[in-house]
C-alpha positions, 0 to 999 in steps of 0.5 A: 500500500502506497505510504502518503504519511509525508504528505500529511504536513502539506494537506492539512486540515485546512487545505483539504477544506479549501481544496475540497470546496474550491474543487465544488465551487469550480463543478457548480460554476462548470455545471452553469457555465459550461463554456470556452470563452474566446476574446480578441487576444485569444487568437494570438496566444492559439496562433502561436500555440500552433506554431510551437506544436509544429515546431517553427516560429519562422516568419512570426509577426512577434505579437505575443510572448510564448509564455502562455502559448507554450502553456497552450501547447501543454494541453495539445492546443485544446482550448478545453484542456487549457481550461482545465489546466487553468482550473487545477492551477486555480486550486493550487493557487488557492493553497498558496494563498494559505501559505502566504497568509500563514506566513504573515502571522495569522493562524491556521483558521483564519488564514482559510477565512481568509482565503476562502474570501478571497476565493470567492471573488467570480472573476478568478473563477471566470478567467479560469475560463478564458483563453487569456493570460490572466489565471497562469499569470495569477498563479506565478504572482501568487507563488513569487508572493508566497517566496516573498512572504516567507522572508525572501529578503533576509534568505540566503538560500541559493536553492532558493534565489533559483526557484525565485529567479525562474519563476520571474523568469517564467513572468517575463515569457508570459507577460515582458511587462513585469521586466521590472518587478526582479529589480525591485526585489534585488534593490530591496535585498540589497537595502535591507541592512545594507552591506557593500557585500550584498551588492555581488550575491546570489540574488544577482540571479533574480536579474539572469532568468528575466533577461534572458527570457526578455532579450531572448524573445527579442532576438527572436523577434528580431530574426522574424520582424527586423524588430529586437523588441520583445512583443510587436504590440508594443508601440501599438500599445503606447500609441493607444494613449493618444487616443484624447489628442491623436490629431495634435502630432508632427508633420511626420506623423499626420498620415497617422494621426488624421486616421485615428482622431477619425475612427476616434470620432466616429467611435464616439458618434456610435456610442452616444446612440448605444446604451453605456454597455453596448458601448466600444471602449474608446481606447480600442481606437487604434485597433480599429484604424489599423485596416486603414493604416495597415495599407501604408506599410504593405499590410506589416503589422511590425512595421506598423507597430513601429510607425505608431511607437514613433508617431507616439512618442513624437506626439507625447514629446509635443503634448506633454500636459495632454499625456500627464492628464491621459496617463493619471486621470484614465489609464492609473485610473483604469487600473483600479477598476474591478472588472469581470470578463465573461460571456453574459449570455453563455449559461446554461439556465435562465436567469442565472446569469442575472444571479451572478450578475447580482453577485458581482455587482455587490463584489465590485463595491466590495473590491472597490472599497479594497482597492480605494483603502489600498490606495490610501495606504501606499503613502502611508507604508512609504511614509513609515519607511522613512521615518522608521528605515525599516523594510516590511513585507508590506512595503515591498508589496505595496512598491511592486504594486504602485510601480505596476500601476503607474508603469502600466499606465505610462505605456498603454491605456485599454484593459487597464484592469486586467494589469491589476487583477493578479494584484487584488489579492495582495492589496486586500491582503495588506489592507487586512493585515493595516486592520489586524495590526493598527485596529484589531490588536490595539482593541484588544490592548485596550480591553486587557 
């Protein structure tokens, strides 16, 4: 008989619990929303996924990383088995939770509260269900936190600077956007009771893997497109935050610019005829300008992305107070927006989706109040820092996340809070641990 004794530390009580119930809520929701959901973006990530099952990536156009398409090409390219994976890792995710919030001080009990809280929010469950990067990316994000939560800063364990250093590695393959997380990490190590020494150690290694998944995807963008960047959208992308004031470029540029104020404009004409969720979000512009665009670069779409990465940055150096407002007052805005993404009419009952549809109505004011509390804090953790000097666990959390809002914020407006979604567990964990440690605890010091 198999001896599974050594796994009893592991499935605890409490982890079978979560387990269990994370098991049923996801058969329930597979039993009323039995479905594949597809978005714009899918297409990329399957295409590609194609490629790497035939084992040539000649002539492709860069779009996407291969991050999540090699993920793709683990279940055979099956959409429906890319769903299940994602499922399985939305459990494990769940237990990683448990451990992070284990590793902040709370007790077994209330770290499975805890968790199943913060399991409950629908939109973990329903991107578990898209082809989309959102669920592999929450599941790393969640096991870098779970690393960091365990006192990373102070570890000097080169097994673990390893595990660490691929994990953002693997990151930067799925999304190249979170480039910059591995240097917060290692100039946090370095600060935290700052020694010359601790400038050349292992946690170098945390800046290896990233880099090479970040210009070894270059390089390959560079044999196929002409192009060393690491995805093609990228000045596609930068472009979308002259969206407001696309018109007001160079001379240079003005083929570009005339285009995209018109498709802006006859966007804006539709919408006021069309009830506010039928309504094209306005940042999607550019996509739609391309049909007209493409034609002057021979139908390149790498071309085009440059031409745009140019006419961008010409036409923020020009309109440097249009671009502050666009960045601060939309796309850092955006970014704290809850949001849920799914097909509204794909249940398989009537009235169904207008029950969930009532659940997350409430779970957006919830996330909401979250988020806003968050906010509040950022400045109130870097205040501490320097009047204390001392480095929490809440700090780097919270410095990752601001540098995640407002980066995102400054190269690319549309879909902004898909940015924040593998953060929301973490800025509801630190608000949590804000209450336990300056209300909670001081009650009970009054009580006493």
């Amino acid at each position: 008989m198999l001896n599974i004794k050594f796994l009893n530390p592991f499935f605890t009580k409490e982890i079978r619990v979560l387990i269990c119930v994370g098991l049923l809520f996801r058969l329930l929701l597979s039993i009323l929303y039995f479905h594949v959901t597809l978005f714009p973006d899918s297409e990329g990530y399957l295409f590609l996924a194609q490629k790497i099952l035939n084992f040539d990536l000649s002539f492709y156009n860069g779009e996407r990383t291969p991050g999540y398409p090699l993920f793709i090409a683990l279940a055979f390219g099956s959409t429906a088995l890319t769903v299940i994976y994602q499922v399985v890792l939305g459990i494990v995710t769940s237990v990683y939770w448990f451990k992070t919030i284990q590793n902040l001080n709370f007790d077994s009990k209330t770290a499975l509260y805890i968790t199943l809280f913060l399991q409950s929010f629908l939109q973990i469950h329903f991107y578990e269900r898209i082809i989309l990067v959102e669920s592999l990316t929450l599941f790393f994000i969640s096991v870098l936190f779970f690393y960091l939560s365990a006192d990373y800063l102070e570890n000097k364990s080169l097994k673990r600077d390893f595990t660490v250093a691929v994990i953002l590695g693997l990151l930067v393959l799925i999304k190249p956007f979170y480039a910059f997380i591995p240097f917060v990490i290692y100039g946090f190590s370095v600060v935290k009771r700052f020694k010359i020494s601790k400038i050349i150690s292992s946690k170098l290694m945390l800046l290896l893997f990233p880099l090479i998944s970040y210009f070894g995807w270059s390089y390959v963008n560079k044999i196929n497109t002409g192009y060393f960047v690491s995805t093609t959208f990228f000045g596609l992308n930068l472009s979308q935050n002259c969206v407001y004031f696309a018109e007001k470029t160079t001379p240079e540029y003005k083929w570009i610019g005339l285009v995209y104020a018109k498709h802006r404009d006859k966007l804006i004409e539709e919408n006021s005829k069309l009830p506010s969720h039928l309504q094209t979000d306005i940042a999607m512009t550019i996509w739609d300008a391309q049909s007209d665009l493409l034609p002057k670069t021979a139908g390149n779409f790498a071309v085009l992305s440059a031409e745009l990465g140019g006419y961008a940055k010409a036409t923020i150096k020009k309109n440097p107070l249009e671009y502050v407002k666009q960045v601060i007052f939309r796309s850092w805005f955006d970014f704290w927006k809850p949001k849920i993404y799914w097909d509204y009419n794909s249940f398989s009952l009537p009235f169904v989706n207008k029950i969930f549809l009532g659940i997350w109505l409430f779970q957006t004011i919830l996330t909401w109040f979250f988020k806003v509390f968050f906010v509040f804090l950022i400045p109130y953790h870097f205040v501490l820092f320097f009047k204390n000097r001392r480095i929490t666990k809440e700090l780097l959390f919270t410095t990752i996340i601001f540098l995640t809002s407002v980066l995102q914020a400054l190269v690319t407006y549309g879909g902004n809070s898909r940015f924040s979604f593998p953060f929301e567990y973490i800025m509801m964990l630190v608000v949590i641990l804000f209450i336990r440690d300056n209300i909670l605890d001081k009650r009970k010091k009054l009580v006493v």
